[in-house]
C-alpha positions in Angstrom: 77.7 108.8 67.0 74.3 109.2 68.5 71.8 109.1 65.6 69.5 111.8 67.9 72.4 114.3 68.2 74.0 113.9 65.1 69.9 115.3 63.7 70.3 117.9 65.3 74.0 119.1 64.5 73.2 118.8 61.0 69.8 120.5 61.2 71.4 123.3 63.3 74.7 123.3 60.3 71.9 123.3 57.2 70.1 126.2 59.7 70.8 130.1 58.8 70.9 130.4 62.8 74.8 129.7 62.2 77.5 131.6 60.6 80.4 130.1 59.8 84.0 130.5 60.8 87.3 129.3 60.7 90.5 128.1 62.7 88.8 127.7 66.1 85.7 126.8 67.5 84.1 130.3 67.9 85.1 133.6 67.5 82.5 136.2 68.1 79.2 134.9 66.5 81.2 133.0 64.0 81.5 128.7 64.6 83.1 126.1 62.8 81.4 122.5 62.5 82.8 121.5 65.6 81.6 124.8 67.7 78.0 124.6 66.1 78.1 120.7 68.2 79.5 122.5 71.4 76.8 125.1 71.3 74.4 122.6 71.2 75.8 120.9 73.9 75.7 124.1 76.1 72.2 124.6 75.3 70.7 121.1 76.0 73.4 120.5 78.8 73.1 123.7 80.3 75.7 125.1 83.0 78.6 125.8 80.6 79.5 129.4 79.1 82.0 130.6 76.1 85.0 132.3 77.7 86.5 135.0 76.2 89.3 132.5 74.8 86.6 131.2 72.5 86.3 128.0 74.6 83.5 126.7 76.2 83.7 125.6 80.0 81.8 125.1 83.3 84.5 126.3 85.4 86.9 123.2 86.1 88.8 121.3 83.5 87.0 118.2 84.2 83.9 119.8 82.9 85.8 121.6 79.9 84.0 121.9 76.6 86.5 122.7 74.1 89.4 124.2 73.4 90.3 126.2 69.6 89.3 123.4 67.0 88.3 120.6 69.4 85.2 119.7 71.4 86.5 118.3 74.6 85.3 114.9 76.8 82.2 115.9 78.0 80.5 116.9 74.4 82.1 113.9 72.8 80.5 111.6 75.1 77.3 113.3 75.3 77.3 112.8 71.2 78.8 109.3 71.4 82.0 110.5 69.3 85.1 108.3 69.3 87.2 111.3 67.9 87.6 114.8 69.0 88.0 115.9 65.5 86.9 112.8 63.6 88.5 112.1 60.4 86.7 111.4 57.3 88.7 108.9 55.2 86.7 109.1 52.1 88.6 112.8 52.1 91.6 112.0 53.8 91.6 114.7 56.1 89.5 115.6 59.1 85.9 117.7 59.6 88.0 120.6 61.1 89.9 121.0 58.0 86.8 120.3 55.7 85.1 123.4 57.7 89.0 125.5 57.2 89.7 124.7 53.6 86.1 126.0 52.5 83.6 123.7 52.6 80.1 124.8 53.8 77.9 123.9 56.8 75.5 122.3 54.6 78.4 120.4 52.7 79.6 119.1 55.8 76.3 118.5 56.9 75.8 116.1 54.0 79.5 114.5 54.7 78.3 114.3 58.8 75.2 112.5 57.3 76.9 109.9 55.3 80.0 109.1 57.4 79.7 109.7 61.3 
C-alpha cells in the first residue's frame, strides 16, 4: 500500500470528521473503513460523486469507485492496494468485517498501521 495514502486513511479513520457505519461503503453521512479511503480518493482525485446507491462513480464503469463494501480499480490503484477488501490474516477475516463486527476506526486504524 502507498505509505503517503495509507497516512492519510488512518489520520482521516483516528479523525472525529468520520462517523462510522456498517454493511456498505456509505449510507448518508455514515462510512465504513473502506468508504472513509474512497472519500479520500474523491477529494484528492476530484471528478467523482456518491450516487444515491451509496457508490461512488464518475459516470462510466471504467471510472467506477465502489460498489456496497468495496472500493473499485481506480481507488485501489491510486492507494497501491492488491485487494479490494484486503484480508488481515493475523484475524482471519477481512477489514470490512473488522469495521461490521464492531471494531472502531481507530482500532482498525492501528490494524491498517501494522498490517497493510
Amino acid at each position: 500500500m502507498n505509505e503517503t495514502i495509507k497516512t492519510k486513511w488512518v489520520a482521516a479513520l483516528r479523525s472525529s470528521e468520520f462517523k462510522q457505519g456498517k454493511n456498505t461503503l456509505k449510507m448518508g453521512d455514515e462510512y465504513c473503513c473502506l468508504g472513509v479511503l474512497c472519500e479520500l480518493y474523491r477529494r484528492e482525485v476530484g471528478g467523482a460523486e456518491w450516487e444515491l446507491s451509496q457508490s461512488c462513480e464518475t459516470g462510466t464503469v471504467d471510472t467506477f469507485l465502489g460498489k456496497w463494501d468495496k472500493p473499485a480499480e481506480p481507488v485501489r490503484t491510486w492507494a497501491e492496494m492488491l485487494e479490494a477488501n484486503p484480508e488481515i490474516p493475523a484475524f482471519q477475516t477481512s477489514l470490512t468485517e473488522l469495521n461490521d463486527t464492531g471494531k472502531t476506526f481507530s482500532e482498525i486504524a492501528d490494524i491498517i498501521e501494522k498490517y497493510l
